[in-house]
N, C-alpha and C positions, 0 to 999 in steps of 0.2 A: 442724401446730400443734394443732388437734382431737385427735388421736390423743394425743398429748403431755400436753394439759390433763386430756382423761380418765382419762390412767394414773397421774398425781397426782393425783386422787381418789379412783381405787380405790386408790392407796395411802395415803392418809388416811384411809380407811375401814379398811381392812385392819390397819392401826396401831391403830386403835381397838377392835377384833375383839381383836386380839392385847394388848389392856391391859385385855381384860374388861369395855368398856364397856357399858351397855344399849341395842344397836343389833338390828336382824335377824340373822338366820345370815347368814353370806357362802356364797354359791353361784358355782358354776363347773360349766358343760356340758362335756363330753368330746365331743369333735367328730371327725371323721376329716379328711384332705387329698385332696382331688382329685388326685390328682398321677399321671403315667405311669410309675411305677418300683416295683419291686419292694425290700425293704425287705434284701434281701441285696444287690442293686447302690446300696442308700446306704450303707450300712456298708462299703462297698470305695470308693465314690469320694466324698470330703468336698464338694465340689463339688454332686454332684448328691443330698447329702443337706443343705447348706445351701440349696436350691433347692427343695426339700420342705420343709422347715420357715418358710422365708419365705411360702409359698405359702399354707400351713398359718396363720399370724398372721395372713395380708390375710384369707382364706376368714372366718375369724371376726368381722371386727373388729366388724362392725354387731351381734352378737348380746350383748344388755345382763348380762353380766352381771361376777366380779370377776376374770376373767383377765386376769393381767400378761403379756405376750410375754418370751419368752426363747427362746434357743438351747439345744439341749439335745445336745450332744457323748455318744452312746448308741448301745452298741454290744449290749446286751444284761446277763443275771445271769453270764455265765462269764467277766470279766475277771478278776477274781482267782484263780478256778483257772487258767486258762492260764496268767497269770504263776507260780505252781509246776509247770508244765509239763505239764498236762490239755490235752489234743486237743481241739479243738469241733468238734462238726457244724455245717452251715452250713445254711440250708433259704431259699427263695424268699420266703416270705411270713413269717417268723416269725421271732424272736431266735435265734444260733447258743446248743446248747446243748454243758456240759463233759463229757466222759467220764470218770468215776471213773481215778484211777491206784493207789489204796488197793484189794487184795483181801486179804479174811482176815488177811492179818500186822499186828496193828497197831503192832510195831515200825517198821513202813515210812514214818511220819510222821519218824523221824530220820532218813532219807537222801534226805528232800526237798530242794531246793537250796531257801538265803533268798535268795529275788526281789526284785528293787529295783522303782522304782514306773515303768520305761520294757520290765519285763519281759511278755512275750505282751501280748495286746490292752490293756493299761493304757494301753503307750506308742499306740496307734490312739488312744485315747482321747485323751489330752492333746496333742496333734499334730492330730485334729479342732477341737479347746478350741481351741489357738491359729491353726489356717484360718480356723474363724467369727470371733474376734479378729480378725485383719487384714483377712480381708474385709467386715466393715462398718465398718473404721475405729471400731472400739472404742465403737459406738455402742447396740448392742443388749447385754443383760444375760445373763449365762452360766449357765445353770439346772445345776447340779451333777450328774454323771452318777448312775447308780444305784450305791448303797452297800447291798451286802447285808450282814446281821448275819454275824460269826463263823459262829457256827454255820450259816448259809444258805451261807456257802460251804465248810464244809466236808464237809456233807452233798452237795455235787456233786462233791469230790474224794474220798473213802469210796466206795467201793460202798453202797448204804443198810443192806440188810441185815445186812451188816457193821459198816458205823457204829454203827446203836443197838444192836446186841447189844456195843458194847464201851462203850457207858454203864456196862452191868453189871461185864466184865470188865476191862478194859482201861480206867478213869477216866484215870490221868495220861497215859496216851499222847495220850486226846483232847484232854486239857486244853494238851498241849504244841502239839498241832496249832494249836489255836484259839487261844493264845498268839501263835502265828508270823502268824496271821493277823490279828489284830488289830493287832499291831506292824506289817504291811502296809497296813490299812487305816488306821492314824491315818499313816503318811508319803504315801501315795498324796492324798489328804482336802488335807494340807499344801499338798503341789505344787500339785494342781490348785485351791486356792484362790490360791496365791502365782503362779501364769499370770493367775488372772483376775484378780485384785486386787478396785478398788473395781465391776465388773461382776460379782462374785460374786452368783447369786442362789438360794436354799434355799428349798424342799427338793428333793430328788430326784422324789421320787412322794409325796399325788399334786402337780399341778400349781397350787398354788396359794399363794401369798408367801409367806414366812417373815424375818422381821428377820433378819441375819446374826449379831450379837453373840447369840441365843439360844442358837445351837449350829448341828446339822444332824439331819440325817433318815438312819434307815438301816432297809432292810425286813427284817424276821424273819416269815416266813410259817412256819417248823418251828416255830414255839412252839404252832400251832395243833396239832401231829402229837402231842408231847410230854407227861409230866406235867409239874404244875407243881415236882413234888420234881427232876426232872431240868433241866426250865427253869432253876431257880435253883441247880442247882451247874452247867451248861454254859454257860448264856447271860447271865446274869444279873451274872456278875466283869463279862465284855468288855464288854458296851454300857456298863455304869459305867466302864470303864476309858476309852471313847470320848466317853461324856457328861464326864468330868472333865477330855478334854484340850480338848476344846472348848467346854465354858459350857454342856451341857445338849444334850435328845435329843427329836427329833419320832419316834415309833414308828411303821410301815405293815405292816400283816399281815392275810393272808387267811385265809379258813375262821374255827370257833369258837375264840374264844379268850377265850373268858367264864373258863375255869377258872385262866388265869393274869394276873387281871386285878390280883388281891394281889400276886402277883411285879411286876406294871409300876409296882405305885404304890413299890415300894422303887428305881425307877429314879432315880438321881438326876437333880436338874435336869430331869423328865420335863416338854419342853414340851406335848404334845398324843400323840394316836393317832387313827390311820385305819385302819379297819375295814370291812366291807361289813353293811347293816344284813339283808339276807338271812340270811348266815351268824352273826354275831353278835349278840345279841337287845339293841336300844338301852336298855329300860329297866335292861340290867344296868350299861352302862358307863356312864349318866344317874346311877344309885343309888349309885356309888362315885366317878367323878369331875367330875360336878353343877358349877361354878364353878371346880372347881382348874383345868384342865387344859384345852387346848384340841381341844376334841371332835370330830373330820371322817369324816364319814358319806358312804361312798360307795354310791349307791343308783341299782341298775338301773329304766330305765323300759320294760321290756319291753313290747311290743305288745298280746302278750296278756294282758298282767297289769294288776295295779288300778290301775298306776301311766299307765296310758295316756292319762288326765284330769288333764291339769295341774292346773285345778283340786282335784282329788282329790286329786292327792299334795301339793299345800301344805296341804291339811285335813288328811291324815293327819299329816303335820308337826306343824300344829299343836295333833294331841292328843298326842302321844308328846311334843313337848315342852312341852305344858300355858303356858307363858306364855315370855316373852323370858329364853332365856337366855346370860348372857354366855358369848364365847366357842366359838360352833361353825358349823364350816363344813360344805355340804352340796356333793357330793362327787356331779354327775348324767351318769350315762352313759345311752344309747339301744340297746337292745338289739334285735337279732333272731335267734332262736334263742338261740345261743352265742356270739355274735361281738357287739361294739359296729359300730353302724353311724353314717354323718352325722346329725345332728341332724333329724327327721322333723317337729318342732312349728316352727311360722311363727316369725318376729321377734315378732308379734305376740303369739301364745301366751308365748314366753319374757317380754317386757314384763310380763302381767298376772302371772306367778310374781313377777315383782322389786314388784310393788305387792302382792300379798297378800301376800309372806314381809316386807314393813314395818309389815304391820297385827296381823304376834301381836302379842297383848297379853302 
């Protein structure tokens, strides 16, 4: 009943974030699971990957800050290439990845078969969706798997090299490719909301609440790779095409992507974008979408780095955004080396973040 009481009020809180009211940033740690399995035997057995993520919600629950639990049905970025028929590798500790079935002919985008949304690991995917479903008795909320942009999945079915030199030469064949995929990702999106029903809960990545009626989330990490003149004739139809079937679009991308930050604002119904403030510099996407747009900052606290002083990094916070601004979530992972690790600051450290990020002015 505790548990219950506080997730309705981080969802009242959350609802007031997402109406632009003048509240604090909302923040959410990235935590790891203690758990004894390796992350290729939960992607093969739904069972012992609901068992991980359960484990995963209780580990957290005492740490203050605005995570909603949900179930996350994930299986990795190469569902949608397998479902046109790309091979995945599997690996022990990491997402399977796709292997290109596109070399050099880029006519070979028309003798791809159209996959329905039960075709390669899609159907894994929606058959996990509905295990979590009936094993908790429809009690816990269904976090939408990962939605990569068009163009992110079809730069895994291309060979790369391949792919963008036929930016140049070959436009409409890529354009037919990324067509076939987006027509797969707005029926795949369908299904798997129409499983979960009223337990749908958005976004994909990162993990932190989204109203359903806004839209959904989908990552494009190639727009970092890209110019913005190729962005807006490759990427920039399909996410509109995806944001108009669904009421609007929360954006996630890695690496810099200060140069197509004009391309995102022609997105329509653009709800927010998550970013990593390392790679992309905050005062650029502060200076363009300031109040529009819902702003989520994912910011490593590596060990060795400045961010080691909790206190220091809610100061740094609070010069970069100079006073309360509506609408932005802070997005904290714990690094060491390369890798995110468990959470290393106390309960208590985490506490004093949630009372100084309420005292920007």
């Amino acid at each position: 009943m505790k548990t219950l009481k506080r997730n309705s009020k981080t969802k009242e809180f959350l609802l007031d974030v997402w109406s632009f009211k003048n509240c604090r940033p909302a923040f959410v740690f990235e935590t790891e699971s203690k758990h004894n399995s390796t992350f290729l035997e939960r992607i093969k057995n739904p069972s012992l990957m609901l068992d991980y993520q359960m484990s995963y919600i209780k580990q957290r629950a005492e740490i203050r800050d605005d995570f909603l639990p949900a179930l996350w049905p994930y299986i990795g970025t190469g569902i949608f290439p397998s479902a046109f028929g790309c091979k995945c590798r599997y690996f022990q500790d990491k997402e399977p990845w796709a292997n290109p079935i596109i070399f050099g002919d880029p006519k070979a985008v028309y003798k791809l078969k159209k996959p329905n949304v039960y075709d390669g690991l899609l159907g894994d995917v929606l058959n996990m969706e509905k295990f979590f479903i009936k094993e908790t008795k429809e009690r816990i909320p269904i976090r939408i798997t990962d939605i990569e942009s068009p163009l992110d999945v079809a730069v895994q079915m291309w060979d790369p090299a391949d792919f963008y030199t036929a930016f140049y030469t070959s436009p409409g064949d890529v354009n037919f490719l990324l067509q076939r995929i987006t027509e797969l990702i707005i029926k795949f999106i369908r299904k798997f909301s129409e499983i979960a029903g009223e337990l749908l809960f958005i976004p994909d990545w990162p993990s932190v609440w989204m109203p359903k009626d806004l839209g959904v989330c989908v990552s494009d990490d190639v727009m970092a790779n890209i110019s913005a003149e190729h962005f807006a004739k490759f990427s920039l139809p399909y996410l509109n095409r995806i944001s108009d079937e669904f009421g609007g679009l929360w954006i996630h991308s890695c690496g810099n992507i200060s140069h197509n930050l004009d391309n995102l604002s022609l997105v329509h119904n653009l709800r927010g974008i998550d970013f990593a403030v390392t790679e992309t510099p905050i005062d650029a996407v502060l200076d363009r979408f300031r109040g529009k747009i819902i702003i989520s900052m994912r910011v490593g606290l590596n060990k060795k780095g400045e961010f080691l002083n909790m206190p220091q990094f809610v100061r740094y916070v609070q010069k970069k955004l100079k006073k309360k601004v509506e609408g932005v979530f802070l997005y904290l992972e714990i690094w060491e080396g390369n890798r995110a690790v468990p959470v290393k600051c106390s309960l208590e450290q985490i506490d004093e973040i949630y009372k100084l990020l309420n005292n920007i002015k």
